[in-house]
N, C-alpha and C positions, 0 to 999 in steps of 0.2 A: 314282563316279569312282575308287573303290578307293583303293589308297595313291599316286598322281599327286598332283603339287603343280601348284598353274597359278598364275597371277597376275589377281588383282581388282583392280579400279578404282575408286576410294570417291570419289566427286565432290558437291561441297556446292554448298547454293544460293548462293553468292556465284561458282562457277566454279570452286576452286580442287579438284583432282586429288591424289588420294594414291594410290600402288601399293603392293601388301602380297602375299606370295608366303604362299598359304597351303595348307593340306591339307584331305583330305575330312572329317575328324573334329572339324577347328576347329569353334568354336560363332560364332554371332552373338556372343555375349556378349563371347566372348575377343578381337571384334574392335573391339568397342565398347570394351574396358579400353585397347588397344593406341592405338586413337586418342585417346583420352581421355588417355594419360600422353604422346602427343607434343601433344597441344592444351590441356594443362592445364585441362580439363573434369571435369567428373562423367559417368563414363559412360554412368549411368541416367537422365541425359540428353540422351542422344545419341539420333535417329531414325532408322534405317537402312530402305528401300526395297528392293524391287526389281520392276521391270516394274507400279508405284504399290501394289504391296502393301506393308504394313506387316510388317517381319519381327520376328518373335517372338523373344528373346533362346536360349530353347533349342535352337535349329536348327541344325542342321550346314550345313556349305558342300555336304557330300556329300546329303542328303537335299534341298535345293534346286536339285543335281544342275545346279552355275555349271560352265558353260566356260571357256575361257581368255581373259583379257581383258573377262571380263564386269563390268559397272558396277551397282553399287550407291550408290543418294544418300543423301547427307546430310541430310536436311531440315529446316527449321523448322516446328516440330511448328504453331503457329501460320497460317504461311501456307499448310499443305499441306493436301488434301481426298484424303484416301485410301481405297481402297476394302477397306472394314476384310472379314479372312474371316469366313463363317456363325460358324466355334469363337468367333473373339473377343465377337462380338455375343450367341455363347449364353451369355458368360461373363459378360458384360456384365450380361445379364438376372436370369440366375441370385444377381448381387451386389445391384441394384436390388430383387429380393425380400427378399434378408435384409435391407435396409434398410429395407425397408415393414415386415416383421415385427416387427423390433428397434421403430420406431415404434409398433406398435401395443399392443408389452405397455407395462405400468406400471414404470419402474425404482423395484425397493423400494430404504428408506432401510436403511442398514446401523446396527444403535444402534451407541450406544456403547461397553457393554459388550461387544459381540459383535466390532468394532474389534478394542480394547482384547485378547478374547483369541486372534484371529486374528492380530494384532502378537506375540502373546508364544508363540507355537509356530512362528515362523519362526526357522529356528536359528540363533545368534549370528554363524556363518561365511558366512552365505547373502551379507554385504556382503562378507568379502573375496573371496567365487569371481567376486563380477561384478566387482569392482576387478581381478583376476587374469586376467578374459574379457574386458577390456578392454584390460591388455597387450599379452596375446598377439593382438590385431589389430590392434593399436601396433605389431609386432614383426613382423607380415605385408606391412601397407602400407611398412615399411622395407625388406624385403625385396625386394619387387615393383619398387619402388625404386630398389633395387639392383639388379635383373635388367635394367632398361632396356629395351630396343626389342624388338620383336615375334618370334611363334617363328618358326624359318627351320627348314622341315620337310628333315632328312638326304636325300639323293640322291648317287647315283657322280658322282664328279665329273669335269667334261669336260680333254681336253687343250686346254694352252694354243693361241688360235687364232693363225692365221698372222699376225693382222692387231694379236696384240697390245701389240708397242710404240706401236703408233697408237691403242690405244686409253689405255693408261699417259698417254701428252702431250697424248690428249684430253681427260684429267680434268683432269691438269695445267695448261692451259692455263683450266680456269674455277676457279682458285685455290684447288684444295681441295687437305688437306695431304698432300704427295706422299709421305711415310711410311707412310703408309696404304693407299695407294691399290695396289698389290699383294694387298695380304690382303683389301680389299672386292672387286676383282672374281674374287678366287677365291672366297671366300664367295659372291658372286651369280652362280657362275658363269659367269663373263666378260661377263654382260650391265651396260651402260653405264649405263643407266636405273636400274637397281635399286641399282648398285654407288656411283653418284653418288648416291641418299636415302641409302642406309645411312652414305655418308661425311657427307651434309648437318647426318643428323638425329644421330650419333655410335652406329649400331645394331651398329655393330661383337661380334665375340662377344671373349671374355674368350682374349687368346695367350697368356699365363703358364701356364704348365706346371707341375706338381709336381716337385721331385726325388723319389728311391725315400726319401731318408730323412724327409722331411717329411710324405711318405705315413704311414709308419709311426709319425712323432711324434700325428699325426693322432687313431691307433687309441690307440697309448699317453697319449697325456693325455685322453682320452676314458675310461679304464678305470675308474676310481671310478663316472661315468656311466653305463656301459653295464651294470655289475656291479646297480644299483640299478634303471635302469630293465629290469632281464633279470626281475626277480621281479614288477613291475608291470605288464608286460606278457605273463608266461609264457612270456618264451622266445621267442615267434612271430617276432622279426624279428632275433633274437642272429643274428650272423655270430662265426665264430670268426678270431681275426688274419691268419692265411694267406690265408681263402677272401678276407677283408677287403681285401688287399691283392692281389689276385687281379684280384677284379673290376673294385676301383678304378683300375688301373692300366690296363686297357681303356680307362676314359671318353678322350672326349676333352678337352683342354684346359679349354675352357669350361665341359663339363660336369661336372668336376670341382672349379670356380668353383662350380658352381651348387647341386651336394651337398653342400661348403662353407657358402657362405650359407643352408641350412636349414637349418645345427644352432643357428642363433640363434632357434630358435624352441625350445630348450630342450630337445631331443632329442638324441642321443647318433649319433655318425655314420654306424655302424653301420645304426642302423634307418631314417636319413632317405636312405640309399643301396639298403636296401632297398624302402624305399617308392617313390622313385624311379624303381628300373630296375622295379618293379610297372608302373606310371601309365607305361610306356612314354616313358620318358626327359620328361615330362610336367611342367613344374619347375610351374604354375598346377596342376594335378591331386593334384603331391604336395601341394602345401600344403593343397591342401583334405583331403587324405585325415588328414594332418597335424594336420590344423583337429579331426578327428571323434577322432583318439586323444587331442586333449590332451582334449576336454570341452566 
């Protein structure tokens, strides 16, 4: 489906319908995070279908090659009888062997002395890096958090239609707040449906703007950071102020919100704007890329 956004239909066993406007490169997964923070779930709880196949969390929307308006279920892993593919059943096997094997050896006793000096060559700091690999996805789930509702994949945006003060007093009229309601149906491209979740659910993107000078206060209180982590990381993602200001000044509003809220993961702005516009404006992508430089 190339780079085309459509829209899917995520309908659960009790009936109840959600629409989500996504892209071919989405994962299952990302969409399972996505209803999971509007349903206050665990995601890796979530069963996602399609056509009773059981869908794999790594799968793109594009490699299951969904049309527009196509329906994926919700299920209760419980009541559902799916018909699992040949891969999962091989994996399935494949796990059941090593648990026959693991069965079949003898688990040796470890003495005591032997304990004893495998405790004393783990180095003194090995507690605080997991105390510190525990932060920093302290510091991600806040973030995520913070980013709120689902990605809305960029497109040209349409002119307003003829018909759109009627559409304005049709949102208006189901009490939703009319301050708003301008910047969601331009976000969802003057569609009524999408434009009334995104007002329901608050999926709205971030309209605060930067001034030019807040930009640059930005880089500048960032400079002790950037100077330290520039030898830690060699360099690889140092921006110098101009180009800094350069690029950022491109983003748009929100996504300038968004490269923002990544430097609370301890990185310097610089490189969480270059990671960034990497991972193709990809704000779940950069964190994980994020995830692998801290450690």
């Amino acid at each position: 489906m190339g780079d085309k956004k459509i829209i899917i239909s995520v309908k659960t066993s009790t009936g109840q319908s959600y629409k989500l406007q996504v892209h071919g490169k989405n994962s299952i997964e990302s969409i399972k995070r996505v209803l999971g923070q509007g349903m206050n779930c665990d995601p890796k709880l979530i069963n996602l279908t399609y056509q009773n196949i059981s869908l794999d969390s790594s799968l793109t929307i594009g490699q299951l090659n969904l049309q527009d308006n196509a329906e994926i279920r919700w299920v209760d892993p419980e009541s559902s009888q799916l018909k699992n593919r040949s891969s999962t059943q091989q994996q399935n096997q494949k796990q059941q062997q090593k648990v026959d094997s693991k069965q079949k050896q003898k688990p040796k006793r470890q003495k005591s002395s032997e304990k004893k000096a495998s405790d004393s060559q783990n180095p003194k700091g090995e507690a605080q890096k997991l105390q510190e690999k525990a932060k920093f996805n302290e510091k991600i789930k806040e973030i995520k958090k913070a980013f709120g509702g689902p990605l809305f994949v960029e497109e040209p945006k349409r002119p307003k239609p003829d018909d759109y003060e009627y559409r304005v007093h049709f949102l208006q009229n189901m009490c939703l707040p009319s301050d708003f309601i301008p910047a969601a149906l331009e976000m969802a491209n003057y569609d009524l449906e999408i434009a009334a979740d995104a007002l329901v659910n608050g999926d709205l993107p971030e309209d605060d703007d930067y001034s030019d000078s807040e930009i640059e206060e930005m880089y500048d209180s960032n400079r002790s950071k950037i100077e330290e982590q520039r030898k830690d990381l060699a360099g690889k993602f140092m921006m110098e102020r101009n180009e800094f200001l350069q690029r950022f000044k491109l983003l748009k509003p929100y996504e300038k919100h968004e490269v923002n809220l990544l430097t609370n993961l301890g990185f310097d702005i610089t490189t969480c704007l270059q990671i960034y516009l990497s991972c193709g404006k990809n704000r779940d992508k950069a964190i994980d890329q994020l995830a692998i430089l801290h450690g």
